[in-house]
C-alpha positions in Angstrom: 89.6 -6.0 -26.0 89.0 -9.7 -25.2 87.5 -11.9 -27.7 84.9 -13.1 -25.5 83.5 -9.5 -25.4 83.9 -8.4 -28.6 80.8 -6.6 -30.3 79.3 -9.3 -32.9 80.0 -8.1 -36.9 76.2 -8.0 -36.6 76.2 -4.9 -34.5 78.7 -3.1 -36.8 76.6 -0.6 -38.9 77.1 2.3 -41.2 77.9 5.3 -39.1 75.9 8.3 -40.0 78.9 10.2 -41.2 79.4 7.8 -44.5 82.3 9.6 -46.2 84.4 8.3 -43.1 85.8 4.6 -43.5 88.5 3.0 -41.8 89.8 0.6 -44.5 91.0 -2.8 -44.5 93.4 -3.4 -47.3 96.7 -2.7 -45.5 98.1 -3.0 -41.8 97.7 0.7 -40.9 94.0 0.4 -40.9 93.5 4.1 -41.5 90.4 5.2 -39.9 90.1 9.1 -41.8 89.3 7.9 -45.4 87.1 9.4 -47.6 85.0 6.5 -48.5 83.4 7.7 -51.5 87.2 9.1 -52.9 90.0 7.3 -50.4 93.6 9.0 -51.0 95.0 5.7 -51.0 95.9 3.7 -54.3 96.0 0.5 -52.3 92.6 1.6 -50.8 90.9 2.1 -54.4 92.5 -1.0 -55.4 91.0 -2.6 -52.5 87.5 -1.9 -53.0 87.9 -2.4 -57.1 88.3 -6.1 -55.8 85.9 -6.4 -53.5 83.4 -4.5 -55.5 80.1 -6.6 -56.2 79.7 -9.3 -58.8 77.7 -11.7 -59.2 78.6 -15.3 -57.3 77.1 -18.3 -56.2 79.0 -21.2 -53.7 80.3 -23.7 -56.7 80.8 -27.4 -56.0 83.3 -28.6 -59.0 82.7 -25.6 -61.0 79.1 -25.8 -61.0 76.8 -23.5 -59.4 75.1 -24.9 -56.0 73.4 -23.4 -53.1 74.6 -22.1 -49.8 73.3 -25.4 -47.7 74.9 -27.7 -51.0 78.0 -26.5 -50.9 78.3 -26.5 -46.7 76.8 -30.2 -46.6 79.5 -31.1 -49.9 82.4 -29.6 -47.3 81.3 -30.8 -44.2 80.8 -34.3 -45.2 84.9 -33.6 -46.5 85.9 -32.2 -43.6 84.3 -35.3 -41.1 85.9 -37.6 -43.6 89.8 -35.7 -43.8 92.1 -37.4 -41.8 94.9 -34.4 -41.1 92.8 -30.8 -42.6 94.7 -28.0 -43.0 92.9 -24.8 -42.5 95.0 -21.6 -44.3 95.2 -18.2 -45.3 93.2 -17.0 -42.3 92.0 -13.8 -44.3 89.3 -12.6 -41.4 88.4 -10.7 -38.6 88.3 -11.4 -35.0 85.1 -13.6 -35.0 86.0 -15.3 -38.1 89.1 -15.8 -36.7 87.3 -17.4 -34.1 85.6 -19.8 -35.5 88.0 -21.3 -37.2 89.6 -21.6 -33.9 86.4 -23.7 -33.0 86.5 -25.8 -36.6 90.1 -26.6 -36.1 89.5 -28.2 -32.1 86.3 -29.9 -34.2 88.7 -31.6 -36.9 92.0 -31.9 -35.5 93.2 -29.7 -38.3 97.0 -27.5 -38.8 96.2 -23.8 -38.6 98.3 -21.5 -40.3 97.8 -18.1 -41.7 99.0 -16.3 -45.4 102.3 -15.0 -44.8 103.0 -17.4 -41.7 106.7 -17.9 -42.4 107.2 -13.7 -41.6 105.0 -13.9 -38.8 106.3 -16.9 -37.0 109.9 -15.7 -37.7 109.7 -12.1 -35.8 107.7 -14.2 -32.9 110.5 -16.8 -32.4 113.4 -13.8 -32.4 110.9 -11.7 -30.1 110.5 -14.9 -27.7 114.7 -15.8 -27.7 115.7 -12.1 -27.6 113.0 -10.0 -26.0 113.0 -6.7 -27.7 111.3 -2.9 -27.8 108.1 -2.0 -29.8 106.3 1.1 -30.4 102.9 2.4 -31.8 102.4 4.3 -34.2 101.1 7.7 -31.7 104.7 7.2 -29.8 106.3 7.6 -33.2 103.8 10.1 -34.2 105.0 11.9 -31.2 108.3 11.2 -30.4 110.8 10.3 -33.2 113.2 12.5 -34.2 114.7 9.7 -36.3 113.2 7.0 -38.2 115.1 4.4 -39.9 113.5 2.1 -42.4 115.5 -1.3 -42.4 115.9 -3.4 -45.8 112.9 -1.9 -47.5 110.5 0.9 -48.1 107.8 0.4 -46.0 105.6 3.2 -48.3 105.3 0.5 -50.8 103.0 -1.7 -49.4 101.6 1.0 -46.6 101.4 4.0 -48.7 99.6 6.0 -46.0 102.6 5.3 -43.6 104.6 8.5 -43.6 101.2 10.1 -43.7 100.6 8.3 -40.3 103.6 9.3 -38.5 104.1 12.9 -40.1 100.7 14.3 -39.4 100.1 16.9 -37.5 103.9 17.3 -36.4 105.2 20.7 -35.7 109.0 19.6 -36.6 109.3 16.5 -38.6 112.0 13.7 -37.8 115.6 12.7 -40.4 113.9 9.8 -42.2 116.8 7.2 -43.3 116.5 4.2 -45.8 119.4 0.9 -45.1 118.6 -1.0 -47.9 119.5 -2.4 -51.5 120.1 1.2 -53.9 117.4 1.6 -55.9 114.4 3.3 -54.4 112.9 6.2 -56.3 112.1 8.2 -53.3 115.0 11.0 -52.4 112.4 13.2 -50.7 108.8 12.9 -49.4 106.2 15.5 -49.2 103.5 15.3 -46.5 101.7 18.3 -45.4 103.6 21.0 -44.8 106.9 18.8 -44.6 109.6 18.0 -47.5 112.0 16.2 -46.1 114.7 14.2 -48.0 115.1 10.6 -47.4 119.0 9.8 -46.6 120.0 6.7 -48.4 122.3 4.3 -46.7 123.9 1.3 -48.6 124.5 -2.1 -47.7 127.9 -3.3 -46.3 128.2 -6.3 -47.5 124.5 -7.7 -46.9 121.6 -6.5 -44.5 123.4 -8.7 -41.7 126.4 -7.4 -42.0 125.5 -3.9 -42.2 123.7 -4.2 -38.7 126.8 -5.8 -37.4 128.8 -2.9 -38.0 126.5 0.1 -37.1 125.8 -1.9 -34.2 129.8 -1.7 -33.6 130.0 2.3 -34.7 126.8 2.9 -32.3 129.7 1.4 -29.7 132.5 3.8 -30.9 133.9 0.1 -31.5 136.8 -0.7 -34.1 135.4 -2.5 -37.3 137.2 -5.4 -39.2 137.4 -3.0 -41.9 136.8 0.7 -42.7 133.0 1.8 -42.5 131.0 3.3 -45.2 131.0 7.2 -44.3 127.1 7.1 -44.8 126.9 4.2 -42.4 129.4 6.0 -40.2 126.7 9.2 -39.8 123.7 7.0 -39.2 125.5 5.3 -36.3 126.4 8.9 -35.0 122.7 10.2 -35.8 121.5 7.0 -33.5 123.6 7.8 -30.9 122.4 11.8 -30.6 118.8 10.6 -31.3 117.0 11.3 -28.3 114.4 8.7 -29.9 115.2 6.9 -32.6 112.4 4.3 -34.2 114.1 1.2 -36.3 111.3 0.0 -38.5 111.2 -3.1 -40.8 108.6 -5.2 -42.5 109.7 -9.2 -41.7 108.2 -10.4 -44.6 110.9 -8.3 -47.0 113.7 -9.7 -44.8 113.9 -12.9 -46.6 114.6 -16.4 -45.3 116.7 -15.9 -42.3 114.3 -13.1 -41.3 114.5 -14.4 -37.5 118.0 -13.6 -37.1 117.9 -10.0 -38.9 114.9 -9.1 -36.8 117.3 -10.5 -33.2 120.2 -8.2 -34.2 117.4 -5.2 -34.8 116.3 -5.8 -31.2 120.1 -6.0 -29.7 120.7 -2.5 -31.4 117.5 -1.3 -30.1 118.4 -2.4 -26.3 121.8 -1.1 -27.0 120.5 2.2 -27.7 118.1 2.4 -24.8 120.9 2.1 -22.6 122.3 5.5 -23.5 119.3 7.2 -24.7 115.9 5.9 -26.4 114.6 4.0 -29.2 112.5 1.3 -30.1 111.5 -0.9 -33.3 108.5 -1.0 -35.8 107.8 -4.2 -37.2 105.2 -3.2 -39.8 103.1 -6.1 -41.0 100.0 -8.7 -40.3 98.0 -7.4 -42.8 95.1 -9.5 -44.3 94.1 -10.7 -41.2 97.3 -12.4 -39.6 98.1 -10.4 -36.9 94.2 -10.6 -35.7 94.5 -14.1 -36.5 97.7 -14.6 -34.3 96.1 -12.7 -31.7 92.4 -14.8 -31.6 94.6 -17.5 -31.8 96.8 -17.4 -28.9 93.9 -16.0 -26.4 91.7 -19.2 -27.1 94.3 -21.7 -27.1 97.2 -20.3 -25.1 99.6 -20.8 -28.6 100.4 -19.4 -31.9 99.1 -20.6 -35.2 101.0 -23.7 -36.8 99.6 -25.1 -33.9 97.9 -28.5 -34.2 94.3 -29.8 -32.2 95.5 -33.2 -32.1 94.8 -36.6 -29.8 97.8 -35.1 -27.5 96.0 -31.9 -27.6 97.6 -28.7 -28.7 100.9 -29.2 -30.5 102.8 -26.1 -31.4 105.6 -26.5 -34.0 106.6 -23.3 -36.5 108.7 -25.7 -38.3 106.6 -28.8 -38.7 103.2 -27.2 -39.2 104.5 -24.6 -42.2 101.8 -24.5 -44.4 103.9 -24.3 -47.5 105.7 -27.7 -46.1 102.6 -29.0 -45.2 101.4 -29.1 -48.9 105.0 -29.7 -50.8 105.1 -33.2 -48.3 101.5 -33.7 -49.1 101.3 -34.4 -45.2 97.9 -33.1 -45.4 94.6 -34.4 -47.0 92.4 -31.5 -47.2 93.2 -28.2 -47.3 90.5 -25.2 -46.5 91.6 -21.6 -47.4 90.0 -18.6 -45.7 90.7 -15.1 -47.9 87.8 -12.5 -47.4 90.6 -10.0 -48.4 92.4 -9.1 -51.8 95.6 -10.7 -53.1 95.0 -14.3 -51.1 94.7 -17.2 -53.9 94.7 -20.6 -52.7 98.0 -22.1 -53.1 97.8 -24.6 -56.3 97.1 -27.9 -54.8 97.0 -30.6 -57.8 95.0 -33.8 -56.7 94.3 -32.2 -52.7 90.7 -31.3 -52.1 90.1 -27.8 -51.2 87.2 -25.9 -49.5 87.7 -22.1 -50.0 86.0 -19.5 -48.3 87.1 -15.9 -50.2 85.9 -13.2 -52.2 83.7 -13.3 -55.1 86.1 -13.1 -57.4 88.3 -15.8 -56.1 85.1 -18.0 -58.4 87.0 -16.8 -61.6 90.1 -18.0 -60.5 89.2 -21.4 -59.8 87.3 -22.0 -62.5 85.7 -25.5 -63.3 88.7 -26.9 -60.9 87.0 -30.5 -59.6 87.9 -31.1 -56.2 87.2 -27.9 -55.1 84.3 -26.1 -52.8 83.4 -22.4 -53.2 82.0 -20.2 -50.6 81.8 -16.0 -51.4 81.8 -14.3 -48.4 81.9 -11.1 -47.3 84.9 -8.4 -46.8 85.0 -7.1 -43.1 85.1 -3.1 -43.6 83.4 -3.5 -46.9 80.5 -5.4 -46.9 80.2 -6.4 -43.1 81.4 -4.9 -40.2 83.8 -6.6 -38.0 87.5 -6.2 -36.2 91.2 -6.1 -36.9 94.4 -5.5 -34.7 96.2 -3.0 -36.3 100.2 -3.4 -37.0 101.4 -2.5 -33.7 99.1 -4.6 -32.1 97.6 -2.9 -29.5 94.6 -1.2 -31.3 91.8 -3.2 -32.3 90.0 -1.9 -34.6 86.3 -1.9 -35.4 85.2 -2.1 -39.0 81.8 -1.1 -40.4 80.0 -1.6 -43.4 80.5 0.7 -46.3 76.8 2.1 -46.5 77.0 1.9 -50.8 77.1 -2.0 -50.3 74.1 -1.9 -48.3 72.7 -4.6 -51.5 75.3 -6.9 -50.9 74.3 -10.1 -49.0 76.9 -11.9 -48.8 77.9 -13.9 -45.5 80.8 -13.2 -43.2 83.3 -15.9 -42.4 81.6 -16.1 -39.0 78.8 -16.9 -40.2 79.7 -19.5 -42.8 81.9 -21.8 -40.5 79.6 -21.6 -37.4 76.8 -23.1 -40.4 79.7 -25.4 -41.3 80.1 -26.8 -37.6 76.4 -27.2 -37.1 76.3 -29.4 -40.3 79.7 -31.9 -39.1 78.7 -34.9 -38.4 80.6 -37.5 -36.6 84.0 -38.1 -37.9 84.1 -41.5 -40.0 86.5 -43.4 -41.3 88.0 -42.0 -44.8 87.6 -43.1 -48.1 90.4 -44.9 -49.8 90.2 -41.1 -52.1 88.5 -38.0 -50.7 87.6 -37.2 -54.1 85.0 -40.2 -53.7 83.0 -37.6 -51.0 82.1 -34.5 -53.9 79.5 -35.5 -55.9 
């Protein structure tokens, strides 16, 4: 769906079948939980933290109103000479308006998790590679291989996903660091054991060689037997899904993820397969995804007097704040687990959940907006993992009290209220009262 046609979070209401929810809280967006009893620890978790409380917009830990603290930030953001505008934790139309505040402000945008994201792009844009959704594995693998971590952990309704409603269930194998607890899964009628491969050498290696065995090629040394029976199991596969999460992959992520995609494309010229990247979670991927249809670039992109300027090394947000090559940073985190990086001296507009107010405490320097959780208390949209499936979001009907504003809402206020850009203060702390 194009973001210019979009349905507003406005016109996202409760459905009339309430127990049905599609939750937020991890890439999968799941869209058959049980809203009043979700079978998801991650999902209960989820709406434990986004569960109402009490909160008011705080201007150095005192409580303001709505128009004082969006005066307080806009006056801070006219007056920043180089914003930075993180995390990213929205929907499609928040996502959207930020696009709108960063070409008003000439700020850096960058999303939570950026480093993962940016790193599977760049070896996707040098290497080209083969993708799947989660309905072609659903349908279609007959073996899936998790790469350097257990994707259950942070997606717990993954197997569940890809198991359901299958008639014969695929080999599932685990490449990866010993250690995992799981030696079989249960879902549905399936119980399957998980077949645990260990590392030769590291994660690099190890895909160096099975990408040699998938070739009947001679190895530098002798091969693992277990590594030796994957490579044959790839090669009888008739399709064979690689998945891996790029944030686990560490700091040379970008080359891992290049020689998942050469053993992919080596496998499809024999038979089939494809890979899984599983991640974007929190927003990101939607955020890459609004981002790159309004400006015609990926975040760590920069609205400055040359126009756009893309640079995934340069405009790291982490970098960014370690140089202090940015006066003003303002962190967007409508979902759980996204606290403002610690930011001694640097003023800071946040825009997250209620209890994000605890957290900062009586921090000076600092702006607090509450806003709202798309799928909880507003409705709204997110791109699921794989990317293709936008998702629409409503309102959990229990939360029908809750009047907090979207991220939408609060930054198209914001731009209303920026005045002319000024010169800046010899101190930005000068500009909060």
């Amino acid at each position: 769906m194009s973001p210019t046609n979009a349905p507003s979070p406005a016109a996202s209401t409760p459905t009339s079948a309430s127990s049905v929810w599609t939750c937020p809280f991890c890439p999968l967006l799941c869209d058959d939980q049980n809203a009043s009893a979700p079978d998801c620890a991650l999902a209960r978790a989820g709406l434990a933290a986004t569960a109402s409380m009490p909160s008011h917009p705080r201007l150095n830990g005192h409580n303001v109103s709505l128009n004082a603290a969006l005066a307080a930030a806009a006056k801070l953001l006219s007056a920043s000479r180089q914003p930075l505008l993180g995390g990213w934790g929205t929907d499609v139309a928040g996502a959207r308006a930020l696009y709108r505040l960063a070409c008003a402000t000439g700020a850096i945008s960058d999303a939570a998790g950026g480093e993962a994201m940016s790193q599977a792009l760049r070896a996707l844009q040098d290497r080209g590679g083969y993708t799947t959704t989660l309905a072609e594995v659903r349908e279609r693998a007959d073996l899936i291989v998790m790469v350097g971590s257990w994707a259950p952990e942070r997606a717990p309704r993954l197997l569940h996903r890809v198991l359901e409603e299958r008639e014969q269930a695929p080999v599932l194998v685990f490449v990866g660091e010993p250690g995992i607890s799981q030696t079989e899964v249960e879902i549905g009628a399936h119980r399957l054991p998980v077949l645990q491969v260990p590392l030769q050498g590291d994660l690099a290696d190890t895909l160096a060689c099975l990408h040699l065995l998938v070739d009947n090629r001679p190895l530098p040394g002798t091969a693992a037997p277990a590594l030796a029976d994957l490579a044959a199991r790839l090669r009888a596969a008739t399709y064979a899904v690689l998945m891996w999460e790029p944030a686990q992959l560490g700091a040379h992520a970008g080359l891992l993820i290049e020689r998942l995609h050469q053993l992919v494309g080596r496998l499809n010229q024999r038979t089939r397969a494809a890979g899984f990247p599983l991640g974007g979670g929190q927003g990101a991927l939607t955020a890459q995804a609004v981002h790159t249809w309004l400006s015609g670039l990926p975040l760590r992109t920069r609205v400055g007097p040359r126009g756009l300027e893309h640079d995934p090394l340069r405009f790291d947000a982490a970098r960014l704040l370690a140089d202090e090559a940015v006066d003003l940073l303002l962190w967007v985190a409508a979902f759980p687990g996204m606290p403002p990086p610690a930011t001694p001296g640097l003023p800071r507009i946040v825009l997250g959940l209620p209890s994000l107010a605890a957290e900062l405490g009586d921090e000076r320097n600092t702006i607090f907006i509450p806003v709202a959780t798309p799928g909880v208390q507003s409705g709204g949209h997110l791109f699921r993992t794989d990317g293709i499936v936008l998702v629409r979001l409503h309102r959990l009907p229990d939360r029908h009290e809750d009047s907090l504003p979207g991220v939408a809402d609060v930054v198209t206020q914001l731009l209303s209220q920026l005045p002319a850009r000024e010169p800046v203060p010899e101190s930005l702390a000068e500009v909060l009262p």
